[in-house]
mmCIF file of the N, C-alpha and C atoms, coordinates in Angstrom:
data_MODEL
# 
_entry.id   MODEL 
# 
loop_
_atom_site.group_PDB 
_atom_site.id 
_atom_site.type_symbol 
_atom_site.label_atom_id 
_atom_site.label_alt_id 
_atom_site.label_comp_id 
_atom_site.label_asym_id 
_atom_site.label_entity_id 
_atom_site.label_seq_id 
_atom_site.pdbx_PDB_ins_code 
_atom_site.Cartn_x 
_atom_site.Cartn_y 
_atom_site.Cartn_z 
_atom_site.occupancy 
_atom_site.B_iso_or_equiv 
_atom_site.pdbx_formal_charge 
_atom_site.auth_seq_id 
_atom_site.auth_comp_id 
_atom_site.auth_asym_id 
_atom_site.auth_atom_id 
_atom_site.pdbx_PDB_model_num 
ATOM 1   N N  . UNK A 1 1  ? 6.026   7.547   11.950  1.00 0.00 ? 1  UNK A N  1 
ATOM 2   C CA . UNK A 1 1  ? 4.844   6.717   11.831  1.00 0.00 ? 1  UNK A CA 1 
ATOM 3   C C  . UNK A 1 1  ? 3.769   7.496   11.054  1.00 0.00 ? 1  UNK A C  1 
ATOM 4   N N  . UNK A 1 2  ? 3.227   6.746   10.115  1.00 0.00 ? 2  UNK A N  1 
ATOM 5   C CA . UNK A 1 2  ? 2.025   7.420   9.446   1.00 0.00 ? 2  UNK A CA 1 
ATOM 6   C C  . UNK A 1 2  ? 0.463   7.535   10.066  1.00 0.00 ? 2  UNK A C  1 
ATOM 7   N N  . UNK A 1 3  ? -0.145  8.502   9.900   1.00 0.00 ? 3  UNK A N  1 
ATOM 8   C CA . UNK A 1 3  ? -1.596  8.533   10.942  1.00 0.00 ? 3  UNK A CA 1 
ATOM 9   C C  . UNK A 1 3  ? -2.250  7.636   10.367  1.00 0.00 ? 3  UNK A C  1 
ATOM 10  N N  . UNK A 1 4  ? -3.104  7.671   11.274  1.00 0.00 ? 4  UNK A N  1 
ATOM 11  C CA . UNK A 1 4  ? -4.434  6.606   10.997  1.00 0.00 ? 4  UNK A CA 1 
ATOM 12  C C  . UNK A 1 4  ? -5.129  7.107   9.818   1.00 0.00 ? 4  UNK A C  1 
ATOM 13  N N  . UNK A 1 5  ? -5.649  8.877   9.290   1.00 0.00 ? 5  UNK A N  1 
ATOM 14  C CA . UNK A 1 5  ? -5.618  9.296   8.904   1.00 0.00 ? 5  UNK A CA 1 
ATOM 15  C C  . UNK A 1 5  ? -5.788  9.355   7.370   1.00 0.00 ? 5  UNK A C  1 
ATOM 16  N N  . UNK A 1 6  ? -4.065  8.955   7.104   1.00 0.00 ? 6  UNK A N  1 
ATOM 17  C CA . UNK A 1 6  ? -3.549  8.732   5.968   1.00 0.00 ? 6  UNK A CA 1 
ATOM 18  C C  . UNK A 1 6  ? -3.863  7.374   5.602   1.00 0.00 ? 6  UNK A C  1 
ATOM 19  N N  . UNK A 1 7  ? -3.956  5.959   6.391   1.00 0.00 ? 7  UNK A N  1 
ATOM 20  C CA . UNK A 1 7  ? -3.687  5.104   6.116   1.00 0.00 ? 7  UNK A CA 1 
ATOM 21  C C  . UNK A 1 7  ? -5.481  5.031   5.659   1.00 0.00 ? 7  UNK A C  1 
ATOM 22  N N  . UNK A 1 8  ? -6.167  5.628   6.113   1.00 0.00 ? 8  UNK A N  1 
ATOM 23  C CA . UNK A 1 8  ? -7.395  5.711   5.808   1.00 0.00 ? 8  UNK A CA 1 
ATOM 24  C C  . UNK A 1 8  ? -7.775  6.140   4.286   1.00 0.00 ? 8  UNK A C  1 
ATOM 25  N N  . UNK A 1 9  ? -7.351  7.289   4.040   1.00 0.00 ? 9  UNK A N  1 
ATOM 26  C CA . UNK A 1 9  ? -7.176  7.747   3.012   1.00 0.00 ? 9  UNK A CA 1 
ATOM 27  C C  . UNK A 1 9  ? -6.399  7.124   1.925   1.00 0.00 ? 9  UNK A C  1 
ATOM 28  N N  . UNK A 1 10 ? -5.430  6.370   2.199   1.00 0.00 ? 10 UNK A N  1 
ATOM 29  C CA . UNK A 1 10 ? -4.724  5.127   1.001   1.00 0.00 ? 10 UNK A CA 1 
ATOM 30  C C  . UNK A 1 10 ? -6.179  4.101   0.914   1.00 0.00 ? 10 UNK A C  1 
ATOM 31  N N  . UNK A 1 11 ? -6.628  3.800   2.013   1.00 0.00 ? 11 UNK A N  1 
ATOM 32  C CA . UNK A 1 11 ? -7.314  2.958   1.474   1.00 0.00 ? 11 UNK A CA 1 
ATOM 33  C C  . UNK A 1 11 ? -8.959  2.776   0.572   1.00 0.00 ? 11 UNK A C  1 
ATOM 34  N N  . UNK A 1 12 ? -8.995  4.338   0.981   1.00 0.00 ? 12 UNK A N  1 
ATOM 35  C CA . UNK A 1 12 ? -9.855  4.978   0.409   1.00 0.00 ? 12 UNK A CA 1 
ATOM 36  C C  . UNK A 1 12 ? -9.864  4.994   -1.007  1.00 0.00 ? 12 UNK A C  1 
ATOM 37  N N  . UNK A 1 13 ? -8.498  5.873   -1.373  1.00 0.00 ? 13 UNK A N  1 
ATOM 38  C CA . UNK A 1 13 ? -8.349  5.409   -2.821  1.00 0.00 ? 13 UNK A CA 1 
ATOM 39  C C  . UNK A 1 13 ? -8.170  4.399   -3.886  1.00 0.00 ? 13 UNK A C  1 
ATOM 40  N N  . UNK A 1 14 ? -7.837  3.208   -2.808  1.00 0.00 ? 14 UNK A N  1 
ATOM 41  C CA . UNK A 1 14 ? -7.404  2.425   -3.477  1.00 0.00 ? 14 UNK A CA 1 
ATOM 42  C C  . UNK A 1 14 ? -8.960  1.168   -3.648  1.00 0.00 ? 14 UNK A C  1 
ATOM 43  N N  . UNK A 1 15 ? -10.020 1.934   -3.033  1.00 0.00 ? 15 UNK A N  1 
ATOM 44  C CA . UNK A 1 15 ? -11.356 1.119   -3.291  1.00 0.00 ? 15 UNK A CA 1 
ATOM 45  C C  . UNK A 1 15 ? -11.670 1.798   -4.203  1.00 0.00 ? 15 UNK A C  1 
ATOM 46  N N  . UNK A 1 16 ? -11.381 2.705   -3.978  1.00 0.00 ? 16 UNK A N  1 
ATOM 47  C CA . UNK A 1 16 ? -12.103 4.003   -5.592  1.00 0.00 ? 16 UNK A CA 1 
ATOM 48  C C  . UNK A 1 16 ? -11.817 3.695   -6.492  1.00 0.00 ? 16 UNK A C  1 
ATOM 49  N N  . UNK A 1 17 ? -10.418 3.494   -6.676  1.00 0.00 ? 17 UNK A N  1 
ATOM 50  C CA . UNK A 1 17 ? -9.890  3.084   -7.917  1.00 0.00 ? 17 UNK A CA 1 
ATOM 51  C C  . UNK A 1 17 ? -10.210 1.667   -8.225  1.00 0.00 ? 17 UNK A C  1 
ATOM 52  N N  . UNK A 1 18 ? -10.469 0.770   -7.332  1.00 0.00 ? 18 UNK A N  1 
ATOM 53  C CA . UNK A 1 18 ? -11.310 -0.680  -8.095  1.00 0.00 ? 18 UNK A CA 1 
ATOM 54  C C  . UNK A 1 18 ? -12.495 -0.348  -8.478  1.00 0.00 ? 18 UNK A C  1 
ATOM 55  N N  . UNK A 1 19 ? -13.068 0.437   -8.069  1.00 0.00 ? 19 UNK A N  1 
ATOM 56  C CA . UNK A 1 19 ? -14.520 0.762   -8.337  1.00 0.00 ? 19 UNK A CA 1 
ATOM 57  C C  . UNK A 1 19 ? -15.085 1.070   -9.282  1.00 0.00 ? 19 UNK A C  1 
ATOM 58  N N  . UNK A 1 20 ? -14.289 3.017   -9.075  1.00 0.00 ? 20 UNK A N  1 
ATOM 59  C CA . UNK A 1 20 ? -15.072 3.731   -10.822 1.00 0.00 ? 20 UNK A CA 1 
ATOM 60  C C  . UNK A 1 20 ? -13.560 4.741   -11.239 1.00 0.00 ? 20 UNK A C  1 
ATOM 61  N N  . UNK A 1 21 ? -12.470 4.076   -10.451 1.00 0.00 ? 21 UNK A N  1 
ATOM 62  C CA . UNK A 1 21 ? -11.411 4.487   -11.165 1.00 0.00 ? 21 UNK A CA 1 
ATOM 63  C C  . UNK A 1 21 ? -11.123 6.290   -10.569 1.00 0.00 ? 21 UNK A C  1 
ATOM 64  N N  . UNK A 1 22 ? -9.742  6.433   -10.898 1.00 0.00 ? 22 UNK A N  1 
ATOM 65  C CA . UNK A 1 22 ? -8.955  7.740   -10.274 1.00 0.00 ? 22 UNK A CA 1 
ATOM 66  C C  . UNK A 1 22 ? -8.687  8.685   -11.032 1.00 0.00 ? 22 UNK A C  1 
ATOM 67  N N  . UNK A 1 23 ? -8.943  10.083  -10.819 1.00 0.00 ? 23 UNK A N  1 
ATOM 68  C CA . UNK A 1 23 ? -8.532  11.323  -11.629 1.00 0.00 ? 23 UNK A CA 1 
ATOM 69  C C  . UNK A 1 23 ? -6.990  11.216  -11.359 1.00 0.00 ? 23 UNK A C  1 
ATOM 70  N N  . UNK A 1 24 ? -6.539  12.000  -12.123 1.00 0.00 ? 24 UNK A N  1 
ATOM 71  C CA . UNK A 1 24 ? -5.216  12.220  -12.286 1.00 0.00 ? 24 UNK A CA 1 
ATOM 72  C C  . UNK A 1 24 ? -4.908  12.901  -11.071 1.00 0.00 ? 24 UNK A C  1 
ATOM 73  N N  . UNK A 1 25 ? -5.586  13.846  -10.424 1.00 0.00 ? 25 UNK A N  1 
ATOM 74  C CA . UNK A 1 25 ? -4.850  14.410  -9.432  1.00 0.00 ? 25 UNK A CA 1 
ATOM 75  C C  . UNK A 1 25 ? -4.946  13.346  -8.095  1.00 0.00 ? 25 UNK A C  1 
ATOM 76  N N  . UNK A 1 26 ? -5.866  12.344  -7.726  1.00 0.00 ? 26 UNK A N  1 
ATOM 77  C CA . UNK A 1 26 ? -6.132  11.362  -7.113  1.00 0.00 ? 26 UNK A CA 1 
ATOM 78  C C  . UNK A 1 26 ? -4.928  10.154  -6.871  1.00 0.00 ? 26 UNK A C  1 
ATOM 79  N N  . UNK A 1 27 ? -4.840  9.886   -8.450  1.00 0.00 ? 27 UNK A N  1 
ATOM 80  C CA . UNK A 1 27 ? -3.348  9.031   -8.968  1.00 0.00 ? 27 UNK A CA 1 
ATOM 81  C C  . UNK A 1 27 ? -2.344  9.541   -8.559  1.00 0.00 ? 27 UNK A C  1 
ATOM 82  N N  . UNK A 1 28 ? -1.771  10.978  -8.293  1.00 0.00 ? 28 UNK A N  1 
ATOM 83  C CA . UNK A 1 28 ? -0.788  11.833  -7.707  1.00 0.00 ? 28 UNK A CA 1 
ATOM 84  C C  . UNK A 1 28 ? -0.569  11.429  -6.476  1.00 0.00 ? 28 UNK A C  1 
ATOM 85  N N  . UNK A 1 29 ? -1.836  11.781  -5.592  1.00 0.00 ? 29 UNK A N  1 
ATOM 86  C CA . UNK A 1 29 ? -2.159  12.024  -4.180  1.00 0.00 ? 29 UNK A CA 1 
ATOM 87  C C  . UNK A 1 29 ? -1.854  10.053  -3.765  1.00 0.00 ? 29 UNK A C  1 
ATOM 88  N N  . UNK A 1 30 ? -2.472  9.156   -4.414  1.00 0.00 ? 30 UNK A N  1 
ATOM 89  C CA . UNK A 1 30 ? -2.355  7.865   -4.231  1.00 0.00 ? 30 UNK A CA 1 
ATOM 90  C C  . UNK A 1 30 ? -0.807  7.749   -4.027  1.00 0.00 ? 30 UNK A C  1 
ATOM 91  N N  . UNK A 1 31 ? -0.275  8.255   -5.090  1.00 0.00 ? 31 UNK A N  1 
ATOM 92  C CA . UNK A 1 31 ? 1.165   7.882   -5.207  1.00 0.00 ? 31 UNK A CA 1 
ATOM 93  C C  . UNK A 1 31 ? 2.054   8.239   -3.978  1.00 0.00 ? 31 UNK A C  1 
ATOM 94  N N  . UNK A 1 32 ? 1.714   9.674   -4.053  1.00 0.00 ? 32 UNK A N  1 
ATOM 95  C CA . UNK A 1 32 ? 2.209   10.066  -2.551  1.00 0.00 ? 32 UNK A CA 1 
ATOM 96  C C  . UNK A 1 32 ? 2.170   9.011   -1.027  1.00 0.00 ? 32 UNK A C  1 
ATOM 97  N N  . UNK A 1 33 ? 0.949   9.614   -1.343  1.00 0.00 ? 33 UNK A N  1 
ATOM 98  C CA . UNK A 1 33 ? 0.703   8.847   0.270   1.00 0.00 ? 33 UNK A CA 1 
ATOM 99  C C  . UNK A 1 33 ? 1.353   7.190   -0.130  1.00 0.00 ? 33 UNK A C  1 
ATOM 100 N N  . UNK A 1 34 ? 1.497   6.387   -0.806  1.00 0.00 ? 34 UNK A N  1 
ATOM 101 C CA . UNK A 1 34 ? 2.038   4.900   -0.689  1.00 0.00 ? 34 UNK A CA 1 
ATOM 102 C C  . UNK A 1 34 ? 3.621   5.228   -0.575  1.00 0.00 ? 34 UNK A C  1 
ATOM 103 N N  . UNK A 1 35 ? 4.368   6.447   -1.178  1.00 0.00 ? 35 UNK A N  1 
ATOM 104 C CA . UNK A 1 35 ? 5.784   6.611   -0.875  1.00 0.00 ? 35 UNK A CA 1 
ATOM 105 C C  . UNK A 1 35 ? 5.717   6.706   0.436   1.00 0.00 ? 35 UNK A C  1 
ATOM 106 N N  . UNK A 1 36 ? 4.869   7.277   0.874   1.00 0.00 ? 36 UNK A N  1 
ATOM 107 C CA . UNK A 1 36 ? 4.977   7.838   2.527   1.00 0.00 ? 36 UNK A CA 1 
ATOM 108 C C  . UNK A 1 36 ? 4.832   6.989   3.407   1.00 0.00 ? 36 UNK A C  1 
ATOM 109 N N  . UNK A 1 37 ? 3.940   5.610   3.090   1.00 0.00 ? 37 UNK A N  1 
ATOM 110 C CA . UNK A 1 37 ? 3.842   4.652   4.163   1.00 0.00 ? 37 UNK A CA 1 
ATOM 111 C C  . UNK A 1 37 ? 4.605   3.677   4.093   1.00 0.00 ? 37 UNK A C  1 
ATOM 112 N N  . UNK A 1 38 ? 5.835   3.887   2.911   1.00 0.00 ? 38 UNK A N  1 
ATOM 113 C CA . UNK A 1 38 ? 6.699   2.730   2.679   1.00 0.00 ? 38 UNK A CA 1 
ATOM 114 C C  . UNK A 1 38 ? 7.684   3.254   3.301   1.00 0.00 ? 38 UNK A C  1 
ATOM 115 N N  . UNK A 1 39 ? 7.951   4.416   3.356   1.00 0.00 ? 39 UNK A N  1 
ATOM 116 C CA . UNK A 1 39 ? 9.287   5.163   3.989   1.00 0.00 ? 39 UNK A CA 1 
ATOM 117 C C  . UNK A 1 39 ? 8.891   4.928   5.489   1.00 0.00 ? 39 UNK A C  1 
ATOM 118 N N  . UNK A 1 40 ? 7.803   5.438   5.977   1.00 0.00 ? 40 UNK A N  1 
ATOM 119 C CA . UNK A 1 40 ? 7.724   5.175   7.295   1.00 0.00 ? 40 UNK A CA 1 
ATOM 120 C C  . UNK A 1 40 ? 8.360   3.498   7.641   1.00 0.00 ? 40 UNK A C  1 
ATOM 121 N N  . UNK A 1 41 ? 7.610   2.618   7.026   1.00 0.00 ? 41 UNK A N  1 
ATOM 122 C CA . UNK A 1 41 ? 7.627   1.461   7.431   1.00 0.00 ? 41 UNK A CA 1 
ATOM 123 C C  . UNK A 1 41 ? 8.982   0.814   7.102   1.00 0.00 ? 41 UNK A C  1 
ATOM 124 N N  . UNK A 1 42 ? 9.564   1.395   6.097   1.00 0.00 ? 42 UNK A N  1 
ATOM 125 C CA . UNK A 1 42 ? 11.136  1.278   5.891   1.00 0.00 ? 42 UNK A CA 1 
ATOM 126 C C  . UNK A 1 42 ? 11.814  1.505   6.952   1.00 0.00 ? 42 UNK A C  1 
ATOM 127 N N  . UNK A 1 43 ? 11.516  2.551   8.133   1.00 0.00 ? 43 UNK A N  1 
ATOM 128 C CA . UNK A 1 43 ? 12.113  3.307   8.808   1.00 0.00 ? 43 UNK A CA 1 
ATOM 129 C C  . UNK A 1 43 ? 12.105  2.683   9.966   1.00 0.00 ? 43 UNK A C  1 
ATOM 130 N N  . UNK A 1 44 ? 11.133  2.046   10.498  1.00 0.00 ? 44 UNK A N  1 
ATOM 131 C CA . UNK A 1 44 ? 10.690  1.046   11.640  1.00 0.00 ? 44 UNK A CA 1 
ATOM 132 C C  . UNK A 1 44 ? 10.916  0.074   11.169  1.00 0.00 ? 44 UNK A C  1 
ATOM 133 N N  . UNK A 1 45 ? 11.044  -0.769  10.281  1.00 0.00 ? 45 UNK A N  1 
ATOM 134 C CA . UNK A 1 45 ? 11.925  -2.337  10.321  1.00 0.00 ? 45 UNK A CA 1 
ATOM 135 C C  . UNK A 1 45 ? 13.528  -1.924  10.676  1.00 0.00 ? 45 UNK A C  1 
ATOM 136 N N  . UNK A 1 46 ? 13.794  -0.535  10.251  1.00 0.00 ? 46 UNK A N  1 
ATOM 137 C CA . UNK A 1 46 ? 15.439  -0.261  10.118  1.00 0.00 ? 46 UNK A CA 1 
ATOM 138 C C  . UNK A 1 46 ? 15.476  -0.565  11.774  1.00 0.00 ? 46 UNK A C  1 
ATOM 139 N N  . UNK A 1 47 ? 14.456  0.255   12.405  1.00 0.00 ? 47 UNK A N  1 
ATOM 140 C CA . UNK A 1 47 ? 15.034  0.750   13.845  1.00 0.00 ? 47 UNK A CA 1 
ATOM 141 C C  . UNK A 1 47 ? 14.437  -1.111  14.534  1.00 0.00 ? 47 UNK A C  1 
ATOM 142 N N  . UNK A 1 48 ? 14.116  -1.504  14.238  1.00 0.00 ? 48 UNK A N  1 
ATOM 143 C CA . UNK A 1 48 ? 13.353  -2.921  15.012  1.00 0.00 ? 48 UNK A CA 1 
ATOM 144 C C  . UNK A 1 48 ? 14.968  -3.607  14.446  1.00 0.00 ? 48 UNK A C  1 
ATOM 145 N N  . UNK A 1 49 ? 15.265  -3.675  13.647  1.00 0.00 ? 49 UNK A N  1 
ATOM 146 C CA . UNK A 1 49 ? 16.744  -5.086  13.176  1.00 0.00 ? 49 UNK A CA 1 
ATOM 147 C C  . UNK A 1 49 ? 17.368  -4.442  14.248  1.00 0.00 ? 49 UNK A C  1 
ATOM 148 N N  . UNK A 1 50 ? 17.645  -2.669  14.550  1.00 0.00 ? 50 UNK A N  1 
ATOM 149 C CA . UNK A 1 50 ? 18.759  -2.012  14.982  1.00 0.00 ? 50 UNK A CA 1 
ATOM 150 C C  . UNK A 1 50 ? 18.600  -2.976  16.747  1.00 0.00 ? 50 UNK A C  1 
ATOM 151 N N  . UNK A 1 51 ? 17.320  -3.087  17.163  1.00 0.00 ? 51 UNK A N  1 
ATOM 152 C CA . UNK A 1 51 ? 17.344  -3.609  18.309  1.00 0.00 ? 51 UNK A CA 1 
ATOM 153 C C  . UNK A 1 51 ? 17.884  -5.230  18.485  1.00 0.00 ? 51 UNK A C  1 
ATOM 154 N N  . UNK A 1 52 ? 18.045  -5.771  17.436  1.00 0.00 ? 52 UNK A N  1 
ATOM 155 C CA . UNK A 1 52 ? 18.271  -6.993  17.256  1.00 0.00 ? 52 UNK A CA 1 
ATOM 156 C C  . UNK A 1 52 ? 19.684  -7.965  17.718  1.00 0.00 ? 52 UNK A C  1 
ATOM 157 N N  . UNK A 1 53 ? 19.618  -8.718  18.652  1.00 0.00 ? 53 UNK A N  1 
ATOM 158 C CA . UNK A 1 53 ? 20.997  -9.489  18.843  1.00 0.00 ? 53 UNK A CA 1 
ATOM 159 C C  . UNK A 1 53 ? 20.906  -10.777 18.576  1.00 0.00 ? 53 UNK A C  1 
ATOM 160 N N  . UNK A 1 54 ? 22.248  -11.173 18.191  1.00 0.00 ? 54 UNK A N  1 
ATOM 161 C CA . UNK A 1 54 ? 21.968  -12.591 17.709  1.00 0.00 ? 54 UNK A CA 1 
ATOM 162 C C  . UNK A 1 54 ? 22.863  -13.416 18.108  1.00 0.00 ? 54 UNK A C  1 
ATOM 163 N N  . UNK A 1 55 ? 22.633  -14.535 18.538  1.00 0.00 ? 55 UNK A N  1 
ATOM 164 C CA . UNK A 1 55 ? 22.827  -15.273 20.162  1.00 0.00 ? 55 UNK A CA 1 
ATOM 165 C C  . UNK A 1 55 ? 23.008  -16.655 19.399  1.00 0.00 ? 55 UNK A C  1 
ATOM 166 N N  . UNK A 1 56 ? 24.561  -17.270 19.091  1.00 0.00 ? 56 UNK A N  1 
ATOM 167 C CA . UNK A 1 56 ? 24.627  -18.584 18.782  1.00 0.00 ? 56 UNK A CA 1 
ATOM 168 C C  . UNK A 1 56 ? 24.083  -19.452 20.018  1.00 0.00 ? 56 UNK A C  1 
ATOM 169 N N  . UNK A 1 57 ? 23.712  -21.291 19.567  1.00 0.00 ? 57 UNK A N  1 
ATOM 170 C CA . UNK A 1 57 ? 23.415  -21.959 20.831  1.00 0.00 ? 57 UNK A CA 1 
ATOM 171 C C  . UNK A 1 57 ? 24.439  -22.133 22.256  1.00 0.00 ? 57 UNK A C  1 
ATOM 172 N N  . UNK A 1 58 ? 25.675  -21.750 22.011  1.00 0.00 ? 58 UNK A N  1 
ATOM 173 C CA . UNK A 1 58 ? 26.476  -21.573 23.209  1.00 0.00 ? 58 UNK A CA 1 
ATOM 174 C C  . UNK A 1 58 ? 26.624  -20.237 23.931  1.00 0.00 ? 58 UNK A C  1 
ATOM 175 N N  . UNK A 1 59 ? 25.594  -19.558 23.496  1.00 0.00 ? 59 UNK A N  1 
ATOM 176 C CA . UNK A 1 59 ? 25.160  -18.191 24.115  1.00 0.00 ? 59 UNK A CA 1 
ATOM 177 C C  . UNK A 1 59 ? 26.510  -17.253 23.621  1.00 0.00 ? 59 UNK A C  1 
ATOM 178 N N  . UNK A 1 60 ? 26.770  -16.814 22.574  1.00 0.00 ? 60 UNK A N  1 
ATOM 179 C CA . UNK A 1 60 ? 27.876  -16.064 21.885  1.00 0.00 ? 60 UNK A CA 1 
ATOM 180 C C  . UNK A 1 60 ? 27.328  -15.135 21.203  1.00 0.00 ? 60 UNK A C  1 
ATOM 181 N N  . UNK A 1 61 ? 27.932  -14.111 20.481  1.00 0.00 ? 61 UNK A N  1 
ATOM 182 C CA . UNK A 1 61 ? 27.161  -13.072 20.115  1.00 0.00 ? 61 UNK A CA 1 
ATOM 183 C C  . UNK A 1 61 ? 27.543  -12.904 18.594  1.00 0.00 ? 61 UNK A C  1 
ATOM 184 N N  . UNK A 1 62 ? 26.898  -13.304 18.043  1.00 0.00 ? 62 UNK A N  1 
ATOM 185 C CA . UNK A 1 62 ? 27.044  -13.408 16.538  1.00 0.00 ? 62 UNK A CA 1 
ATOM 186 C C  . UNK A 1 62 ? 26.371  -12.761 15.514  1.00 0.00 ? 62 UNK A C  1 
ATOM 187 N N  . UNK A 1 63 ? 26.259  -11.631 16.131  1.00 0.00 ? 63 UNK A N  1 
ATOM 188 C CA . UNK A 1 63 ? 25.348  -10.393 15.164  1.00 0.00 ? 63 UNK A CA 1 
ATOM 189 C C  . UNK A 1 63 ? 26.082  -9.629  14.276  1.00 0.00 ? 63 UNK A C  1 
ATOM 190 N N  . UNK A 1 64 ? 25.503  -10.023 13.041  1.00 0.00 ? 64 UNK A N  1 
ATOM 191 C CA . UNK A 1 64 ? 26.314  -9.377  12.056  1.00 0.00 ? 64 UNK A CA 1 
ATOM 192 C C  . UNK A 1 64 ? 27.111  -8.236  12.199  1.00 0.00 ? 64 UNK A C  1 
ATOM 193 N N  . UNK A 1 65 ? 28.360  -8.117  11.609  1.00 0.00 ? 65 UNK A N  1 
ATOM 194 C CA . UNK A 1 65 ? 29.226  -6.831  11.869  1.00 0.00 ? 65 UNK A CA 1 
ATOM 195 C C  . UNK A 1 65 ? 28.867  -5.549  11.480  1.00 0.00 ? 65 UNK A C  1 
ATOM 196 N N  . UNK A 1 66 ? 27.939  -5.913  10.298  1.00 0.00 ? 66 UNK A N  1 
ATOM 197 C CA . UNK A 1 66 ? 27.122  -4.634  9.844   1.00 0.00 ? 66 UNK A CA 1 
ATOM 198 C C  . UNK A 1 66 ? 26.018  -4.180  10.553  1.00 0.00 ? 66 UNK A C  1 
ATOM 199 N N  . UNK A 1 67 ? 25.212  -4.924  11.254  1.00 0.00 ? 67 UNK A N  1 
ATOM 200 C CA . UNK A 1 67 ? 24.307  -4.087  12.070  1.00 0.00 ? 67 UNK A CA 1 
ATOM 201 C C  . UNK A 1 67 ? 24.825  -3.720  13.009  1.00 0.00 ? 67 UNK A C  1 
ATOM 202 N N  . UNK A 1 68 ? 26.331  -4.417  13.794  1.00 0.00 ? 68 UNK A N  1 
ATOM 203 C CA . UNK A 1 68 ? 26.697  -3.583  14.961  1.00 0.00 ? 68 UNK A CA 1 
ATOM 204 C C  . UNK A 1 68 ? 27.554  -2.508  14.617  1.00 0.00 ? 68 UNK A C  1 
ATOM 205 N N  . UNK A 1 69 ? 27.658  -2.353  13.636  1.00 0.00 ? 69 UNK A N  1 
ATOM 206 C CA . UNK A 1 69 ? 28.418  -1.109  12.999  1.00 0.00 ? 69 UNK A CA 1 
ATOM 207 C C  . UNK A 1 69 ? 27.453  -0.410  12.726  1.00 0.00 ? 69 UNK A C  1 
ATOM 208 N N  . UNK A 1 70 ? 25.852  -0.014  12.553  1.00 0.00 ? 70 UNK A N  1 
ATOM 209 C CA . UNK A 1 70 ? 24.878  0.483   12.099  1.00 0.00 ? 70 UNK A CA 1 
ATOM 210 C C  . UNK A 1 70 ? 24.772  1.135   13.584  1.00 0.00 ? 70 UNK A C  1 
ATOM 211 N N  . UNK A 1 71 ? 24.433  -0.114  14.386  1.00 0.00 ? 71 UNK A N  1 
ATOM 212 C CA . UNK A 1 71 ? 23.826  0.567   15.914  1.00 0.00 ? 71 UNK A CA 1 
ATOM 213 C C  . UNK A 1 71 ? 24.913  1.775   16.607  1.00 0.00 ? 71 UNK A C  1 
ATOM 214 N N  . UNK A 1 72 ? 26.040  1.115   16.161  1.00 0.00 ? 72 UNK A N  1 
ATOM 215 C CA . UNK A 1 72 ? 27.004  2.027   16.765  1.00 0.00 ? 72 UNK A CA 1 
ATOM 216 C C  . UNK A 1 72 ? 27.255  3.526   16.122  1.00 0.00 ? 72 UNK A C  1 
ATOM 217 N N  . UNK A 1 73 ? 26.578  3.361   14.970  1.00 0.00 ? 73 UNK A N  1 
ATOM 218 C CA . UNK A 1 73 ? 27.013  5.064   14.242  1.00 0.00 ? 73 UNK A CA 1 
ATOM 219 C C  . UNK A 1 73 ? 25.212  5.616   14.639  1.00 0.00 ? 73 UNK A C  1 
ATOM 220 N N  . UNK A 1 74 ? 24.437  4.730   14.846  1.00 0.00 ? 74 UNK A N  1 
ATOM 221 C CA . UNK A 1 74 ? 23.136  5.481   15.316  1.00 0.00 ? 74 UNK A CA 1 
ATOM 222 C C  . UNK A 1 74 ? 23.417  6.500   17.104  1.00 0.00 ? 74 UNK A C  1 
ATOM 223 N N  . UNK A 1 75 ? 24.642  5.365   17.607  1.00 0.00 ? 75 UNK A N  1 
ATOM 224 C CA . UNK A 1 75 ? 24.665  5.716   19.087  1.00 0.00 ? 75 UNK A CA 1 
ATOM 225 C C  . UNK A 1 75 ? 26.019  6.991   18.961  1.00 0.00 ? 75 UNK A C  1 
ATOM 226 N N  . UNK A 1 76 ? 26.314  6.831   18.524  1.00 0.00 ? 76 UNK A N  1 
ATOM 227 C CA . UNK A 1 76 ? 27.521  8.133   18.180  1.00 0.00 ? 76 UNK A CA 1 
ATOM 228 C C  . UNK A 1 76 ? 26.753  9.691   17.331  1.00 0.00 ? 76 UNK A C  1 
ATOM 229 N N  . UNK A 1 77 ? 25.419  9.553   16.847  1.00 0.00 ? 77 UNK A N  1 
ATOM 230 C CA . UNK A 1 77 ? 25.171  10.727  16.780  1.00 0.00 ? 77 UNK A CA 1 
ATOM 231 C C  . UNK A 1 77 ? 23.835  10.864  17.515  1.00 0.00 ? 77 UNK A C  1 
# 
């Protein structure tokens, strides 16, 4: 999870830069930190589907073979 912190600081820059615009080392640091809150957040939808079951209307279990093949190599290491 990314801090409050950081997410502060993305948004910081990203008023700056509508404003009066970003130095190059700023544009760096921007870049960074948006890889970083996409990976996080990449990382928590992964683990939120991983919790996911899926339940036809005759109460059957019809969750894709690939996420229960996902959950199961998460639970094996």
């Amino acid at each position: 999870m990314i801090s409050d912190e950081r997410i502060k600081r993305i948004n910081e820059l990203a008023n700056k830069s509508k404003t009066e615009g970003l130095t190059d080392q700023e544009k760096k640091e921007q870049k960074r930190l948006r890889e970083e809150y996409l990976q996080a957040f990449r990382q928590s939808f992964k683990n939120q589907l991983k919790s996911v079951k899926v339940v036809d209307p005759e109460g059957s279990d019809v969750t894709p073979e690939k996420l229960k093949d996902e959950k199961n190599r998460d639970q094996n290491h």
